[in-house]
TORVEXNU-209291 format. One record per residue (C-alpha): x, y, z; residue number from 1; residue in one letter. Coordinates in steps of 0.001 Angstrom, whole numbers, m for minus. Example, Ala and Ser with C-alpha at 12.3 -4.5 7.8 and 13.67 -1.06 7.14 Angstrom:
<atom u="12300" v="m4500" w="7800" pos="1" code="a"/>
<atom u="13670" v="m1060" w="7140" pos="2" code="s"/>
% end
This chain:
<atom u="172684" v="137160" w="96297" pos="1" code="x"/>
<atom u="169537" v="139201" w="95861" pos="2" code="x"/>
<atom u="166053" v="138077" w="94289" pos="3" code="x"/>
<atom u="163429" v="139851" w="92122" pos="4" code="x"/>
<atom u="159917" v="139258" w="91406" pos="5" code="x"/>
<atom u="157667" v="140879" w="88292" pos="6" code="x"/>
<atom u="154526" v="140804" w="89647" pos="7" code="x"/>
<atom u="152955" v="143876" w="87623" pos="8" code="x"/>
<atom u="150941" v="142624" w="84971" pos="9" code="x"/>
<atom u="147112" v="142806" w="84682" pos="10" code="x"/>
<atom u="146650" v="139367" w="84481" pos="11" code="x"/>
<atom u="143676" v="139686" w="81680" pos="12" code="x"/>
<atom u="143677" v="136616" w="80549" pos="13" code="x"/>
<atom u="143266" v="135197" w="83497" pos="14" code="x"/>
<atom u="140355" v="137213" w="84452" pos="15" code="x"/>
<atom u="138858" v="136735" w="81278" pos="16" code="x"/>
<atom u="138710" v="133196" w="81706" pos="17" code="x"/>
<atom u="136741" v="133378" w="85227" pos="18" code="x"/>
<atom u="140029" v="133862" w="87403" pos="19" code="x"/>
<atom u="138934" v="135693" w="90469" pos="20" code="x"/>
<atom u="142264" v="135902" w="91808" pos="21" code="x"/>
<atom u="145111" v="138197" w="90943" pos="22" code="x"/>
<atom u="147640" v="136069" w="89180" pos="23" code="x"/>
<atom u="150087" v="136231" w="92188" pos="24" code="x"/>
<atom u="147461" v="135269" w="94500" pos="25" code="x"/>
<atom u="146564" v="132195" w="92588" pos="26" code="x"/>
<atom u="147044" v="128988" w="94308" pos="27" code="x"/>
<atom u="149444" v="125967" w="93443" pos="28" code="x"/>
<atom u="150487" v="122917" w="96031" pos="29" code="x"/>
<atom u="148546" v="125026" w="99051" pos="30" code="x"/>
<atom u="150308" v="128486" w="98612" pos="31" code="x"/>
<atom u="150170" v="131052" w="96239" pos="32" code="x"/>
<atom u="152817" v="131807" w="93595" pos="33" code="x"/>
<atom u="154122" v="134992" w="94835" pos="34" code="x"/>
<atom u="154956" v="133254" w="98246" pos="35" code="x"/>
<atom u="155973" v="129889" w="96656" pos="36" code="x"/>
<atom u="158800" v="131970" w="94736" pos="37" code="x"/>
<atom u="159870" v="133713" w="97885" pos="38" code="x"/>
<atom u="160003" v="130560" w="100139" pos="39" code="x"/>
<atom u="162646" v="128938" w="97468" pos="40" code="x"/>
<atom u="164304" v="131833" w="97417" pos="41" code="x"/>
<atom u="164857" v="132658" w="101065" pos="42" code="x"/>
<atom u="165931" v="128942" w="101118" pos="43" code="x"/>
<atom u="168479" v="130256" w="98327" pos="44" code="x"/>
<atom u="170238" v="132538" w="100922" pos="45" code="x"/>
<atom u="168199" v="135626" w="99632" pos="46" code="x"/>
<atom u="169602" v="138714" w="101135" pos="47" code="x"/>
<atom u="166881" v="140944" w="99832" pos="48" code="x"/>
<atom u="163772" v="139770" w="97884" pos="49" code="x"/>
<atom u="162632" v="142772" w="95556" pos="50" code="x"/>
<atom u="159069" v="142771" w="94039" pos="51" code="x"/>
<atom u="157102" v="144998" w="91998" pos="52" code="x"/>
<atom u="153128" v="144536" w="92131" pos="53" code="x"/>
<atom u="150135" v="146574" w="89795" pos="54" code="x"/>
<atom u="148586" v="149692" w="91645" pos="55" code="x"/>
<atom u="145391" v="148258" w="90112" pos="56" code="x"/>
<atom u="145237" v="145120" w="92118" pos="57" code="x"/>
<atom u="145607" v="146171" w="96280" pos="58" code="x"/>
<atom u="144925" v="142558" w="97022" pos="59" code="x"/>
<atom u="148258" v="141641" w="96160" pos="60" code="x"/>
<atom u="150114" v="144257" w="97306" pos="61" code="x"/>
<atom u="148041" v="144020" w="100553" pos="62" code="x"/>
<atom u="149177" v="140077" w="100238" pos="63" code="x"/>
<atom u="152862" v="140814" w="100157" pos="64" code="x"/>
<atom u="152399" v="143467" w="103499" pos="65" code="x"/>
<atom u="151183" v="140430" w="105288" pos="66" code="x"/>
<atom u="154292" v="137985" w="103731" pos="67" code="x"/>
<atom u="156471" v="141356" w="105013" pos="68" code="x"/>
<atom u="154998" v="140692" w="108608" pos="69" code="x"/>
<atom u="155252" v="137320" w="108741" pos="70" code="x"/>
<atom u="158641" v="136398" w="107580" pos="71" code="x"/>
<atom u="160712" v="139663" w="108342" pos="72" code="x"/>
<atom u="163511" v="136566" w="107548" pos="73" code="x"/>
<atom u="162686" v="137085" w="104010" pos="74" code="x"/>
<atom u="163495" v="141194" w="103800" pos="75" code="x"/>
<atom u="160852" v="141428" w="101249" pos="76" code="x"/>
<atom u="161053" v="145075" w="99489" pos="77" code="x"/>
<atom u="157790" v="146024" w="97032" pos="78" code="x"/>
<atom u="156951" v="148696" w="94945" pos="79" code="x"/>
<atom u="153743" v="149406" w="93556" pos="80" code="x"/>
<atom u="153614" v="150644" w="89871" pos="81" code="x"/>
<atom u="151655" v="149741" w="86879" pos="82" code="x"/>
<atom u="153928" v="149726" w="83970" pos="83" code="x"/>
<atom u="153673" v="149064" w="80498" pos="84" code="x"/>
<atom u="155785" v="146137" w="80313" pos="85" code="x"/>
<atom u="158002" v="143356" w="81978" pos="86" code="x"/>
<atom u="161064" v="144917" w="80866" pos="87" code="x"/>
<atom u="159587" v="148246" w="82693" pos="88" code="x"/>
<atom u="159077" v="146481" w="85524" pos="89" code="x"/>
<atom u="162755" v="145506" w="85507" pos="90" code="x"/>
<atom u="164084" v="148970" w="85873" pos="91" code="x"/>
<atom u="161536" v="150126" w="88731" pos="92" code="x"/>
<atom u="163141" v="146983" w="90480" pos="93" code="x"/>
<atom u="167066" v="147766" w="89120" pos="94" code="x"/>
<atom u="167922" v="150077" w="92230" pos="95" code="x"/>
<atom u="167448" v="147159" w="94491" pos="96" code="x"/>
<atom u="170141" v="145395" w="92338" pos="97" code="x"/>
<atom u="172787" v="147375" w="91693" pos="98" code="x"/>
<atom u="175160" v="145849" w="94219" pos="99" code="x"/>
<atom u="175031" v="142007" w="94248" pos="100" code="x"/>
<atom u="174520" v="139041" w="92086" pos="101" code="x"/>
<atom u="170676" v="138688" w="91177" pos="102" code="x"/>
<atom u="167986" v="136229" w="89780" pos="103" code="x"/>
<atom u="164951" v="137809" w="88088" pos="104" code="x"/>
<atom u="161341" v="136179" w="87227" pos="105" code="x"/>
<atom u="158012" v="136668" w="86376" pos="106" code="x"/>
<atom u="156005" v="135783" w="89221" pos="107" code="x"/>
<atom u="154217" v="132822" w="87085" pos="108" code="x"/>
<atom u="157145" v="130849" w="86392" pos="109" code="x"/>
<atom u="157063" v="127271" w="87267" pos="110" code="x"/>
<atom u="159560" v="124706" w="87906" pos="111" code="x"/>
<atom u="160555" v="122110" w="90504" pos="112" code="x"/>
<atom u="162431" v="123242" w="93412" pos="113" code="x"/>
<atom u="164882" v="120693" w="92775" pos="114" code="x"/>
<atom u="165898" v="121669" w="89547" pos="115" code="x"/>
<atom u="166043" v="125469" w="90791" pos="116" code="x"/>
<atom u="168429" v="124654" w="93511" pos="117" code="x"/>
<atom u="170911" v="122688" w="90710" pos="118" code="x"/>
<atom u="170073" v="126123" w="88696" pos="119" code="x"/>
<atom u="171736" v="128511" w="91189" pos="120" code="x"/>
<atom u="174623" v="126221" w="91818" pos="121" code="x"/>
<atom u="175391" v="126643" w="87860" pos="122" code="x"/>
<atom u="175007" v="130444" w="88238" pos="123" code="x"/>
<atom u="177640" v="130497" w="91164" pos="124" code="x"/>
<atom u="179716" v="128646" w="89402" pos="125" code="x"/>
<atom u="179295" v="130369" w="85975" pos="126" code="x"/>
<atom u="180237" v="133359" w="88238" pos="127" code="x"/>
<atom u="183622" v="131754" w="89122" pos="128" code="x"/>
<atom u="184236" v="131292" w="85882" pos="129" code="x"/>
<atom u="183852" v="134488" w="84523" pos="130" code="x"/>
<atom u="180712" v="134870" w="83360" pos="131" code="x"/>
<atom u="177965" v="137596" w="83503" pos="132" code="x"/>
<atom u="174732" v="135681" w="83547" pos="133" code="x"/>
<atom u="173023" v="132032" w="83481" pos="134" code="x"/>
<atom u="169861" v="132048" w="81724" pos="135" code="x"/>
<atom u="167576" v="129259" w="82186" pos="136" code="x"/>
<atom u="166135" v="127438" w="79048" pos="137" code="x"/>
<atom u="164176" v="124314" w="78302" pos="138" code="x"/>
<atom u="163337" v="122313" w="75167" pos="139" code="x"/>
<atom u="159596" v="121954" w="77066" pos="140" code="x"/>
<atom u="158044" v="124302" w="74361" pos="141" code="x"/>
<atom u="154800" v="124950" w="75270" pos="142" code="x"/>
<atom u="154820" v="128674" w="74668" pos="143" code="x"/>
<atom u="152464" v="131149" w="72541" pos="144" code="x"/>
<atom u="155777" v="133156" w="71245" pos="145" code="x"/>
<atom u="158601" v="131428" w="72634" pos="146" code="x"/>
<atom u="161936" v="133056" w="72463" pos="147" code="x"/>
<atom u="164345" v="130773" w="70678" pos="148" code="x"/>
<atom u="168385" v="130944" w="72344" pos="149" code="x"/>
<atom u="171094" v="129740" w="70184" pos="150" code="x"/>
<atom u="174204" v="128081" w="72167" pos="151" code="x"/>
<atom u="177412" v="126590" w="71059" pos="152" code="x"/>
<atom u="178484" v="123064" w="72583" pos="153" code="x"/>
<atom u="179712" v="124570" w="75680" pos="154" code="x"/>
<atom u="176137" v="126238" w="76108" pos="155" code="x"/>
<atom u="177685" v="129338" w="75991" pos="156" code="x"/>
<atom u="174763" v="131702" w="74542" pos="157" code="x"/>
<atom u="174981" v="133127" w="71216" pos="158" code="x"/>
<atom u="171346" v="134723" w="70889" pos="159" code="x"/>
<atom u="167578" v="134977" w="70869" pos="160" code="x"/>
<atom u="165380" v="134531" w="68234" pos="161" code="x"/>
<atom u="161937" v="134923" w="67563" pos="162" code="x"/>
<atom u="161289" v="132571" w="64961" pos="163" code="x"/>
<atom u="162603" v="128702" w="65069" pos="164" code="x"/>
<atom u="165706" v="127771" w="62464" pos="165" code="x"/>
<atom u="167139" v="124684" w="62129" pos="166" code="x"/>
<atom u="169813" v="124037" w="64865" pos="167" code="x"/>
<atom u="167431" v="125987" w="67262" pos="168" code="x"/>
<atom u="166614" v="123648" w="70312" pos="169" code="x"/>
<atom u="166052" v="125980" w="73132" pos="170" code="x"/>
<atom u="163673" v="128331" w="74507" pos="171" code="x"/>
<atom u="163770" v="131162" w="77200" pos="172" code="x"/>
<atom u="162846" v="129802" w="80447" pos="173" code="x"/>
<atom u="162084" v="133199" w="82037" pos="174" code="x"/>
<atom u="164492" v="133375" w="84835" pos="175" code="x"/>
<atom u="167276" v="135394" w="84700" pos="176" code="x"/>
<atom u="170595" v="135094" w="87072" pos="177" code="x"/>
<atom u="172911" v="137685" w="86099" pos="178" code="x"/>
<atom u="175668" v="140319" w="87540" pos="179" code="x"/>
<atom u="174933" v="144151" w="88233" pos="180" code="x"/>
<atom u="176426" v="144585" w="84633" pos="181" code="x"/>
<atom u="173489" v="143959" w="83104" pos="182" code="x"/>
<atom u="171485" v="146676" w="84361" pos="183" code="x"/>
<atom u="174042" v="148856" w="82206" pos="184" code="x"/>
<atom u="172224" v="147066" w="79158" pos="185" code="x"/>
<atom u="168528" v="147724" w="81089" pos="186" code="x"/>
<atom u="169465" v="151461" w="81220" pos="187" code="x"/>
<atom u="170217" v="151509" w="77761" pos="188" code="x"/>
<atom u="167391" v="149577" w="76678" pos="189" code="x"/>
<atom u="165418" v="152237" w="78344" pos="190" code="x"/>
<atom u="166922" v="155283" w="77355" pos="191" code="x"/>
<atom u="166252" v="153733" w="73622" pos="192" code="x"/>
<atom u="162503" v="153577" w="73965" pos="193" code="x"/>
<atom u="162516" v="149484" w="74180" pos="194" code="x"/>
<atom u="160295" v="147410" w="75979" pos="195" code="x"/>
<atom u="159504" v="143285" w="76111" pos="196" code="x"/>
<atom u="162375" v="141477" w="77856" pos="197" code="x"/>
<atom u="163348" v="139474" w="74757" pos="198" code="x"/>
<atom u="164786" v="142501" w="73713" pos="199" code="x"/>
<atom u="166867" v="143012" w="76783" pos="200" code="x"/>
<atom u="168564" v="139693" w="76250" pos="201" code="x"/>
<atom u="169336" v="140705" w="72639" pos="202" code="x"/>
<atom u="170921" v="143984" w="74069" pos="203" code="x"/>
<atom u="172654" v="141769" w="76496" pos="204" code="x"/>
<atom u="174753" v="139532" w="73829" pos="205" code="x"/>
<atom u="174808" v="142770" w="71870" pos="206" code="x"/>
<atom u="176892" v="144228" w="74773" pos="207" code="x"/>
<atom u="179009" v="141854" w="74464" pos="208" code="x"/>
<atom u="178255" v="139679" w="77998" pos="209" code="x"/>
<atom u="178790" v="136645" w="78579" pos="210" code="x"/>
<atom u="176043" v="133973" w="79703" pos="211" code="x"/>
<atom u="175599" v="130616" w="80076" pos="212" code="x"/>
<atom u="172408" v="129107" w="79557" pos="213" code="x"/>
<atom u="171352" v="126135" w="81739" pos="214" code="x"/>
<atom u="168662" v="123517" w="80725" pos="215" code="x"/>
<atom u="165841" v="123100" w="82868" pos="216" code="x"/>
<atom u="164139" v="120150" w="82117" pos="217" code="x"/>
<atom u="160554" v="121566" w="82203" pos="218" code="x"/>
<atom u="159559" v="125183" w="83080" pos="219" code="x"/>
<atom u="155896" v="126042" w="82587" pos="220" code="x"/>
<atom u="153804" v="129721" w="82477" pos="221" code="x"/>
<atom u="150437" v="130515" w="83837" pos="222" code="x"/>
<atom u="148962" v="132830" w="81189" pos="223" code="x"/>
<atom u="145447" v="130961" w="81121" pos="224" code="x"/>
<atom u="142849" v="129216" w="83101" pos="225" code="x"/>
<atom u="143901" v="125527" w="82239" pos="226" code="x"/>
<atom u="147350" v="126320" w="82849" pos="227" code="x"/>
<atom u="146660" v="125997" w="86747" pos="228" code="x"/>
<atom u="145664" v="122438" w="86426" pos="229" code="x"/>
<atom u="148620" v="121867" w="83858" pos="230" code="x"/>
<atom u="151035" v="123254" w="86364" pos="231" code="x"/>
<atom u="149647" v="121359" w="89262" pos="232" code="x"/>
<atom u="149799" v="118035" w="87278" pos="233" code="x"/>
<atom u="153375" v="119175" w="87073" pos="234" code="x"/>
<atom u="154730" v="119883" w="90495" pos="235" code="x"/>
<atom u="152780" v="116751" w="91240" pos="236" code="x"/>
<atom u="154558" v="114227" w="88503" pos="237" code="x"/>
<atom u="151840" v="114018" w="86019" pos="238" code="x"/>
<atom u="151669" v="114778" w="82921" pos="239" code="x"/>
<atom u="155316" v="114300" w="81845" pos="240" code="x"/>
<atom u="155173" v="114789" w="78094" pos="241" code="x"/>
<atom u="156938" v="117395" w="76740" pos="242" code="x"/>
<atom u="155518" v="119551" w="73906" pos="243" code="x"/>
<atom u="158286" v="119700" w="71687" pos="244" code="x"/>
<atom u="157419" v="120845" w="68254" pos="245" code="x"/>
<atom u="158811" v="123702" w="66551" pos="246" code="x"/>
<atom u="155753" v="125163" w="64413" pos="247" code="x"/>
<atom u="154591" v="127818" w="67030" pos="248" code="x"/>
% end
């Protein structure tokens, strides 16, 4: 099983906000979130851990050289782009994926390492059963312009919304197991002119794939400032409310 990390975005808000730090580089628990992801995931049996990192920030990608040096263990593969969106990011990374089973995120994505590891058991087992993907949700919504998934009782997904409708308790979770199928959908996407992953996971139940979509109880993004602490208080037990309104 392989492992990819977008890692490409400006991080403007961040900066804006008096972040010095790349948003990779920033720190949570002692170690920064580009080398917390690929410490779980080499302790996921990573056989390759593909990133992509912004041309306009050297820091990181000088970051992930010294990672590279470090843990040859983790067979950590980079490029350097700046694209114009996640979902572009995806396709610099889709060569790297082509042959094996693969889970994609966004290299501010925060969960607990415990409920990860039950995560990736579901997606080997969704595998087993036929499926093409397991695509982590929460109903933690705590989200600008969350991505709404509709699933039947077997949590078999049906699709993504933008808006909230009744019957609607799920967001995206922004991590993405799935089989080298769906980079059949990514090419497409691509070849159509579309960007924003939302729209890739439209395309993929528009294909005709099958996924699975596994609750996470709590997954959390750092897109501003305060979100550090937020996250922090997470990983260390605090702050276990959930913000679960629909009005967003």
């Amino acid at each position: 099983m392989k492992y990819a990390i977008i890692a490409a975005g400006e991080g403007s808000r961040l900066a804006e906000e008096g972040v010095k730090l790349p948003k990779p580089l920033v720190m949570l628990q002692g170690e920064h979130l580009v080398e917390r992801l690929m410490r779980i995931f080499h302790q996921h049996d990573a056989e390759e851990i593909a990133i992509i990192v912004n041309r306009l920030h050297p820091e990181t990608q000088a970051f992930v050289e010294q990672l590279r040096r470090e843990h040859p263990e983790w067979n950590i593969t980079m490029e350097v782009q700046t694209t114009p969106s996640s979902m572009h990011s995806f396709a610099v990374l889709s060569p790297h994926l082509a042959d094996a089973p693969f889970c994609l995120t966004t290299v501010d994505t925060i969960f607990r390492e415990e409920d990860f590891a039950a995560y990736i058991a579901a997606f080997k087992q969704a595998l087993r059963e036929g499926y093409d993907g397991c695509m982590a949700v929460t109903d933690y919504i705590d989200d600008e312009k969350p991505l709404y998934v509709g699933v039947d009782n077997a949590m078999n997904i049906s699709g993504f919304y933008d808006a909230y409708a009744p019957g609607l308790r799920y967001i995206s979770g922004g991590i993405y197991a799935l089989t080298p199928r769906a980079l059949q959908t990514l090419e497409q996407c691509m070849r159509e002119g579309k960007s924003r992953m939302r729209n890739f996971q439209r395309a993929l139940v528009a294909d005709g794939l099958r996924l699975k979509a596994y609750v996470f109880p709590k997954i959390l993004d750092v897109d501003h400032a305060a979100d550090i602490q937020k996250a922090e208080d997470f990983l260390n037990g605090e702050n276990e409310d959930g913000v679960a309104t629909h009005h967003k």
